[in-house]
N, C-alpha and C positions, 0 to 999 in steps of 0.2 A: 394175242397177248403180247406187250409190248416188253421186252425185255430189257434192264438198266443196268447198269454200275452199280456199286454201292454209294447211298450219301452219307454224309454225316446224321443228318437224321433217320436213318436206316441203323446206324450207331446206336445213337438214341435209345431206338427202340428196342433191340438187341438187350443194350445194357439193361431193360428197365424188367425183359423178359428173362433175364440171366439170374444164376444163383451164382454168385461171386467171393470164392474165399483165399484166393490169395491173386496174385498180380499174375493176369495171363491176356492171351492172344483175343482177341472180340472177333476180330472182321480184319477183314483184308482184299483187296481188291485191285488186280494191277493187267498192264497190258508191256510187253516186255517182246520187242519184236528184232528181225537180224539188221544190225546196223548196214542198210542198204540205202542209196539216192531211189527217191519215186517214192517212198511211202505213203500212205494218206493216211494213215492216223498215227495217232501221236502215243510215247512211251509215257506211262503213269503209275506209280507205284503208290496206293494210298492205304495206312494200318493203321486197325485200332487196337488200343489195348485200356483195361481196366483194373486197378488200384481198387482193397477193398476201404473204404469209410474216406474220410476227406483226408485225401493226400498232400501230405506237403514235402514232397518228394518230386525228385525227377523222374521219369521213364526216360530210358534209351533203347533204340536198336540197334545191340550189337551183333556183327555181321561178318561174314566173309566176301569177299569181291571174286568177281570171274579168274582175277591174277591169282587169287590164293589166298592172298592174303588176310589175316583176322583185323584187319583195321576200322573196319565203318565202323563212330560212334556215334548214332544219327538222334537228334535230342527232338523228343515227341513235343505238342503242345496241350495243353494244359483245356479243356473243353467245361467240362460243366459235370457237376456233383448230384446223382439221379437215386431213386431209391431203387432197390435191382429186386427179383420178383418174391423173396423172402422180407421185404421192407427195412433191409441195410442200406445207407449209403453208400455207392461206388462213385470212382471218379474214373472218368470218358478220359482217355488222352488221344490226341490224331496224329497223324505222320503225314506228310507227304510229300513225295521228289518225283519229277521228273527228268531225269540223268540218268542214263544208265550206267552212267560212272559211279552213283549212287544207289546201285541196286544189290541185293547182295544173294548169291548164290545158297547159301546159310545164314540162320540169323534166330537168337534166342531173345528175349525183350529181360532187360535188366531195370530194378525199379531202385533208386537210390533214395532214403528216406532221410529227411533231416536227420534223425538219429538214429544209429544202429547200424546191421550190416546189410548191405546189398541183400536184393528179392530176385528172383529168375522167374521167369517161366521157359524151357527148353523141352518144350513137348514132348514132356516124361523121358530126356532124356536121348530122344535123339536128333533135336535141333529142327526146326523149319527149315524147309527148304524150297527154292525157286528155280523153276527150267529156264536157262535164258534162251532170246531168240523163241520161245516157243509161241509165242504172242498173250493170247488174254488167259488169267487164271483168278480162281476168287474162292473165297470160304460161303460164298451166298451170292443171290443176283436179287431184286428187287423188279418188281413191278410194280403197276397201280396200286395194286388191291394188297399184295402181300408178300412175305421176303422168305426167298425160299435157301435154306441153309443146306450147304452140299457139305460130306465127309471130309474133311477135312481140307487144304491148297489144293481144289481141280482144274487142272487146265480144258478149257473149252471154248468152242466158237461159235459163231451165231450165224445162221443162213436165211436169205428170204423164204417165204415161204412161196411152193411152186403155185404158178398160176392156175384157178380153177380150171376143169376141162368145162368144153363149151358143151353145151344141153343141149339135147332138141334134134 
């Protein structure tokens, strides 16, 4: 079984299997490794979040940086309006950086709506949060056939698998 990242149509799909009542976290998926020379793969941080009915609002993620500080106001994009599995419209938004400059140790998604006041989701409260340096973490992994959603931000890695032993 071949194991992935998450895509945007992995998103997609989430959202379409989702019951969605107010503005919260979808997916997320990131590799976040020690700023060292020699690495071979690359840092990625990519989230989704979902808006309920056709948003004309913004999403942001608001975040804290490794320094401490509450500064990232990281503005999502705007993806595509799906019917979610109670046959509501939601709307898809995506994020994504590769900086670790841009990565944020905490971070709750804020939805600003043409009218009215700011939307949160802060994972009831006690914020999202990200291990830096720890390498890859995700809320799901994807494969051919089917997307397997983990408890919540897990960090994990992936190994070959060991060679058959020889028969005979």
């Amino acid at each position: 079984m071949s194991i992935q990242a998450l895509t945007q149509d992995d998103a997609l799909s989430l959202a379409r299997q989702s019951s969605v009542d107010g503005v919260r976290l979808l997916a997320l998926d990131y590799n976040w490794g020690p700023p060292v020379s020699g690495r071979y793969d690359s840092d990625y941080l990519n989230v989704w979040g979902v808006v309920p009915g056709e948003a004309d609002g913004a999403l942001f993620l608001y975040g804290q940086q490794v320094n401490g500080g509450w500064d990232l106001n990281l503005p999502f994009q705007r993806v595509e309006v799906v019917q979610d599995r109670d046959g509501r419209p939601v709307t898809l938004f995506a994020l994504s950086e590769g900086s670790q400059n841009q990565f944020p140790t905490q971070f709750v998604l804020r939805y600003d709506p043409a009218e009215g006041p700011p939307q949160y989701d802060n994972n009831g409260g006690w914020n999202y949060e990200l291990i830096p340096y720890l390498g890859r973490g995700a809320t799901g992994v994807s494969t051919p056939d089917a997307i397997f959603v983990l408890n919540g931000i897990t960090p994990y890695g992936l190994k070959a698998a060991p060679e058959p032993a020889p028969t005979g």
